[in-house]
Residue, then its C-alpha position, 0 to 999 in steps of 0.5 A: x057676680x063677684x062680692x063688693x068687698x072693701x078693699x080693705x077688707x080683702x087686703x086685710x084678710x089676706x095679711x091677717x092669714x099670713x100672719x097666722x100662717x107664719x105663726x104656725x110655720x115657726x111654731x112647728x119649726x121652733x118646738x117639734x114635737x107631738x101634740x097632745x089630744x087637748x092641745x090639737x083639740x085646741x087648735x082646731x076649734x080654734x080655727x074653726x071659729x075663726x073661720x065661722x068669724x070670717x063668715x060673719x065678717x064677710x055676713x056684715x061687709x057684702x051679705x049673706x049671699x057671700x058669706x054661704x058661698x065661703x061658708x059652702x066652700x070652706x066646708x066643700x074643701x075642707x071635707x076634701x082636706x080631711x081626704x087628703x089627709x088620709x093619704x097623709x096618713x098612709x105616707x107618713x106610716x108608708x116611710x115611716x116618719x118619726x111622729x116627733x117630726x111629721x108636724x113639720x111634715x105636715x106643715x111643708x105639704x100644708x105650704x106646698x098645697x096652698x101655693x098650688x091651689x093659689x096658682x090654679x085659682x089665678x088659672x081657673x079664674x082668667x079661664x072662667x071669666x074669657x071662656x064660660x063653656x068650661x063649666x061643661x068642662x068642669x062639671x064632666x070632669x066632677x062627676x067622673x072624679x066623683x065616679x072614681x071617688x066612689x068605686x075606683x080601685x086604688x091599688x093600682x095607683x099604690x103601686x104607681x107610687x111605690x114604683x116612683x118612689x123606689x125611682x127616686x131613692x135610685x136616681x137621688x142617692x136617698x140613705x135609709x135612716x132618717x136625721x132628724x127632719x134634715x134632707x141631706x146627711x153626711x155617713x161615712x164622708x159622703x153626703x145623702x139624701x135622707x127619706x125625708x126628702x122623698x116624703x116632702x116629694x109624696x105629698x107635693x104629688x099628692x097636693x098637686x093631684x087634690x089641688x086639681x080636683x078640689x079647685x074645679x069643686x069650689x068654683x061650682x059654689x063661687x066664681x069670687x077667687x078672694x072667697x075660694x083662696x080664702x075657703x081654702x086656706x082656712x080648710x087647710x090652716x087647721x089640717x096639720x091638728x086635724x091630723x094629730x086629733x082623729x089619728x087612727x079614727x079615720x080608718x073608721x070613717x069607712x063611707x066617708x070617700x061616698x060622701x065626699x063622691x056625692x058632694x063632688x057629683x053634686x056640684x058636677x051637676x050644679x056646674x052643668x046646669x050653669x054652663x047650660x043657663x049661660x051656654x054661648x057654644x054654637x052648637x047647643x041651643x043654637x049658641x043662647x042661654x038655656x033659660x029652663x036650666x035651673x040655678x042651684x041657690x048657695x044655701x041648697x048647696x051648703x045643706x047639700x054639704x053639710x047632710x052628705x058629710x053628716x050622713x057619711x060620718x054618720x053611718x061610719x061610726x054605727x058601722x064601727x060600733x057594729x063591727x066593734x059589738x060582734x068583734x069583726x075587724x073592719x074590712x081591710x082596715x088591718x092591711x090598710x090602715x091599721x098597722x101602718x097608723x100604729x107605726x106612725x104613732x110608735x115613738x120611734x126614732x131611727x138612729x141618726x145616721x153617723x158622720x165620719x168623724x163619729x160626731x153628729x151628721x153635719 
């Protein structure tokens, strides 16, 4: 059953967030710079209290029910969204992108991952609503992505991306120095790419690859596509001072992809049992509803949620302040994270790169 919103509401919403989506794009565009701790700090508490007001709103227009969906699929993808932006993290350190302009990168992935998810959520809701076996689909498909979340090794996948990349530098003719937050450059008379370019094309790949497991997750809360396009684009309105706030922290939060895995095979669990009540396949239980299958409420979702985030953050920190009282580095963080965080957060900016008139690149 999908809210009874007003649509007014709905039409509302969706201007009243691009609004502020526009906002946020010009800002970045007109003033690139590096925020400080206070004004990122600002920024995400802004939009998380917006996000608890919408709930609110939603609380007062279609009743409770609704809003814990939107509460559960804000929080489910936004712990997704602080994943994301650890990969985020290594590419920006991986290319070496002046942290003056990795505000503008940000905010191009943020654009590019909502665009994404928009298109998967029309998808997702035209299959959900003509073929309802595919929540055994996305149930399996949760818990092997929970599998991997938890205990896949990602090297391979490293070296898959350094290969593409390398690919792309070949075949685009990409320059080694950056120009500014430009995409093309003049050196020598002969036009470039700059590594700009191949940065914008990382995190498109990687929005596309969370969008894919994110959007089978939040369907699991809700089958509403205003509720999840809604969750989704709140979860990613704040990530670019989410970025900038915990910097260097998210090495720390060492547990976090098991708490995010929990949370992933939950909700793999939780769409299996809903195929199973509403099951019309032929072939299982003679094609009726399996009424003995139980129904996961919304609000034993959001506990669900909120404690596998809490425990993992949780157990993060007392384990860096562990490692931290008796002087151990933290396993792999020097080789993994570290270093690369320290030289996205140098304040370093590559000399642009020349023209042949001897003038700035054009």
């Amino acid at each position: 059953m999908h809210p009874e919103l007003p649509l007014v509401f709905e039409i509302g919403s969706y201007i009243a967030l691009g609004l502020i989506l526009l906002f946020d794009l010009l800002y970045v565009v007109k003033r690139p710079h590096i925020p400080s701790f206070k004004e990122a700090t600002l920024w995400v508490v802004f939009y998380v209290s917006l996000a608890l007001v919408f709930a609110g709103l939603m609380w007062a227009f279609a009743g409770g029910e609704y809003a814990g969906q939107f509460l559960a699929g804000w929080l489910t993808e936004y712990s997704l969204s602080v994943d994301n932006l650890f990969v985020f993290v290594i590419i920006m350190a991986r290319f070496s992108v002046p942290r003056k302009y990795q505000q503008e990168v940000l905010m191009v992935g943020i654009v590019i991952a909502l665009v994404l998810r928009g298109i998967f959520i029309l998808l997702g809701a035209q299959i959900i609503a003509n073929f309802s076996f595919v929540f055994y689909i996305f149930g399996i498909f949760l818990l092997i992505t929970a599998y991997r979340q938890a205990f896949a090794d990602n090297d391979d996948a490293d070296d898959g991306e350094t290969r593409f990349t390398l690919f792309l530098r070949r075949k685009l003719g990409v320059h080694d120095e950056f120009d500014g937050s430009k995409i093309r450059t003049t050196v020598n008379g002969k036009r470039y790419f700059t590594p700009m370019i191949v940065v914008f094309i990382a995190i498109g790949t990687t929005d596309f690859i969370f969008a894919i497991d994110s959007i089978p997750a939040i369907f699991g809360i809700t089958q509403s596509p205003f509720i999840v396009f809604t969750a989704n684009v709140f979860a990613l309105m704040g990530l670019r001072q989410l970025y900038f706030l915990l910097g260097g922290l998210l090495d720390r939060l060492r547990y976090l992809h098991y708490g995010i895995a929990f949370i992933l095979a939950f909700i793999g669990v939780k769409l299996f049992l809903h195929a199973m009540h509403e099951n019309e396949l032929p072939f299982i239980n003679g094609g009726e509803h399996i009424e003995w299958a139980p129904e996961i409420s919304t609000w034993v979702s959001l506990i669900v949620i909120v404690a596998s985030m809490a425990v993992a953050t949780v157990a993060s920190l007392l384990h860096s302040a562990h490692e931290k009282r008796n002087g151990i580095d933290p396993e792999g963080e020097k080789d993994r994270v570290e270093s690369a965080v320290e030289a996205s957060e140098s304040d370093r900016t590559p000399d642009a790169p020349r023209s042949d008139d001897g003038g700035s690149p054009r």
